[in-house]
C-alpha positions as CSV (number, residue, x, y, z in Angstrom):
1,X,54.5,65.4,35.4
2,X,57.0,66.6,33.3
3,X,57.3,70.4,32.3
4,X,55.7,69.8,28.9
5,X,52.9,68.4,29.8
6,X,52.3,71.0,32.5
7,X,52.6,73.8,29.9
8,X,50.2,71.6,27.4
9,X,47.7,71.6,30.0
10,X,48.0,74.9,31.5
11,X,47.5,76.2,27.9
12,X,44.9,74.1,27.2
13,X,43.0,75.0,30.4
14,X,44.3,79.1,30.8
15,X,44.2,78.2,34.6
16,X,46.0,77.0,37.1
17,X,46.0,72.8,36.8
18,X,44.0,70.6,39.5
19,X,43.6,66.8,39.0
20,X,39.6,66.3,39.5
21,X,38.8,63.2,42.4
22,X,37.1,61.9,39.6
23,X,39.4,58.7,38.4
24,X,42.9,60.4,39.2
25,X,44.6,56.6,38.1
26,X,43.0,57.1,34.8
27,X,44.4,60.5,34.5
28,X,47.8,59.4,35.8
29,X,47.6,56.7,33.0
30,X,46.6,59.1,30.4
31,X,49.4,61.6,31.6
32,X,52.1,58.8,30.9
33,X,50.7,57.2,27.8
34,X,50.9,61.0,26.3
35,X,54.7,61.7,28.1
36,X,56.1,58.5,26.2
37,X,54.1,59.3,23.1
38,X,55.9,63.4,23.3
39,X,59.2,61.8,24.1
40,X,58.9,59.9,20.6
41,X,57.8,62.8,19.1
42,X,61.2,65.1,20.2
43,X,63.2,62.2,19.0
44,X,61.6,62.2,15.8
45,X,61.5,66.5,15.5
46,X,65.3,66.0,16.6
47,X,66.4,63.8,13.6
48,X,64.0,64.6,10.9
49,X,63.4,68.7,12.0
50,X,60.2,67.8,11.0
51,X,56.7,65.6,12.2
52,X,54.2,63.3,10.8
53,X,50.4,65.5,11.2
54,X,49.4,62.1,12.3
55,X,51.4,61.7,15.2
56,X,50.9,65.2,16.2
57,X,47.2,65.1,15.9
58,X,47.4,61.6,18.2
59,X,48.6,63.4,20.5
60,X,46.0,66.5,20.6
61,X,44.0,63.5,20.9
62,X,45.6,62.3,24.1
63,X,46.2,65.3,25.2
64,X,42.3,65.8,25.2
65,X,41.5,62.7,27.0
66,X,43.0,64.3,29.9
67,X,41.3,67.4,29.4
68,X,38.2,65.9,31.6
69,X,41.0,66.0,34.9
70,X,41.8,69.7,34.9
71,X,39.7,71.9,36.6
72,X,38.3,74.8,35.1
73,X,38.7,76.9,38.2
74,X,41.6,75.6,41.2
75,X,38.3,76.0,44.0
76,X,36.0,74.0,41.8
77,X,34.1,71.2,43.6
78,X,31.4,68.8,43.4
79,X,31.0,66.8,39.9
80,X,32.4,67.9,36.1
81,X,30.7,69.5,33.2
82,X,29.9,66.9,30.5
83,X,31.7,66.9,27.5
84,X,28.6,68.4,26.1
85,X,28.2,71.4,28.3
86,X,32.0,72.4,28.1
87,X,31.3,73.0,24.6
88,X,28.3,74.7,24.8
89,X,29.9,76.7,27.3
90,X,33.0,77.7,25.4
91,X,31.3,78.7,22.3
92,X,28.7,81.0,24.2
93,X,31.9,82.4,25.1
94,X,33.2,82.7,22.0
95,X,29.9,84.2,20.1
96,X,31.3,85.0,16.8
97,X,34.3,83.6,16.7
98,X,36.3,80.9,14.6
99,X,36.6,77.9,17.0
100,X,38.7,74.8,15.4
101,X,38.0,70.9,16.0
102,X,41.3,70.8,17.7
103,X,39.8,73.6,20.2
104,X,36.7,71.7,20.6
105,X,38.6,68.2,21.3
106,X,40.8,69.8,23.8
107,X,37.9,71.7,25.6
108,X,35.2,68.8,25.4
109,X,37.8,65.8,26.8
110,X,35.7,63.4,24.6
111,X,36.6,61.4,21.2
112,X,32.9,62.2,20.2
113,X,32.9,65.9,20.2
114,X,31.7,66.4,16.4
115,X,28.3,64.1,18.0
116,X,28.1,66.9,20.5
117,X,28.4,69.7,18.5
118,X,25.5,67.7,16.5
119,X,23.5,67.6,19.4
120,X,23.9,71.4,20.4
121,X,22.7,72.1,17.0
122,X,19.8,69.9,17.3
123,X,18.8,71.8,20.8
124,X,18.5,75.1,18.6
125,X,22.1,76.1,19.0
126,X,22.8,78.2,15.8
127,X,26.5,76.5,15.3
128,X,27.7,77.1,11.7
129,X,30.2,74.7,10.1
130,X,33.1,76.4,8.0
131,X,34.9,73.6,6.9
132,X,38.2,72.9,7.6
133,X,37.1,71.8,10.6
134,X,35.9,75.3,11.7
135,X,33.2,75.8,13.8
136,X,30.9,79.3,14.6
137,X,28.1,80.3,17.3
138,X,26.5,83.0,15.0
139,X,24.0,83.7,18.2
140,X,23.6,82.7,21.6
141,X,20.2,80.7,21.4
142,X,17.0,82.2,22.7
143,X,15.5,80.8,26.4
């Protein structure tokens, strides 16, 4: 894994990386699909100074898709959070605050994470869309 993407991820995660048991060829795959797609990217920064928000955002997006492979703590066992429950997780963590769709992607791992959030607010969760993209948990939900 190339220095990059290990700094993506470790940022991405804030913890130390882990491949889950969980499909480690599809991650592999995923890791190399976004390691060619970064190398085109530094050719193209190289001799144009500047990128395309298109093929940046593709790869936040492929970045995300491996999202699902990093553990969220280096002794975690046993089966993965759904896509779901890592966002519900993350905004009860971030009551209050400005979350972005990028954000949500990344911590989700799933294409459908706008769905999700959806769902969370049809379970009672009181999440409050800005615009832009821009996501709030004004409260955590009763229980």
């Amino acid at each position: 894994m190339t220095r990059t993407i290990r700094l993506l991820l470790a940022a991405l995660s804030g913890n130390q990386l882990r491949v889950t048991e969980l499909g480690p060829e599809e991650g592999a795959r995923r890791l190399r699909r976004l390691s060619e797609h970064l190398e085109v990217l530094a050719r193209k920064l190289e001799k144009h100074g500047r990128l395309d928000p298109s093929a940046v955002n593709l790869a936040l997006a492929q970045l995300a898709a491996i999202k699902p492979y990093v553990a969220d703590e280096p002794e975690e066992r046993g089966p993965t959070l759904s896509g779901k429950n890592r966002l519900k997780r993350h905004f009860e963590q971030h009551v209050g605050e400005v979350v972005t769709g990028h954000e949500l992607a990344a911590v989700s791992g799933v294409l459908a994470w706008a769905r999700r959030v959806r769902e969370l607010r049809e379970e009672g969760m009181s999440i409050d869309e800005l615009g832009g993209s821009r996501y709030v948990l004004r409260e955590l939900p009763m229980e």
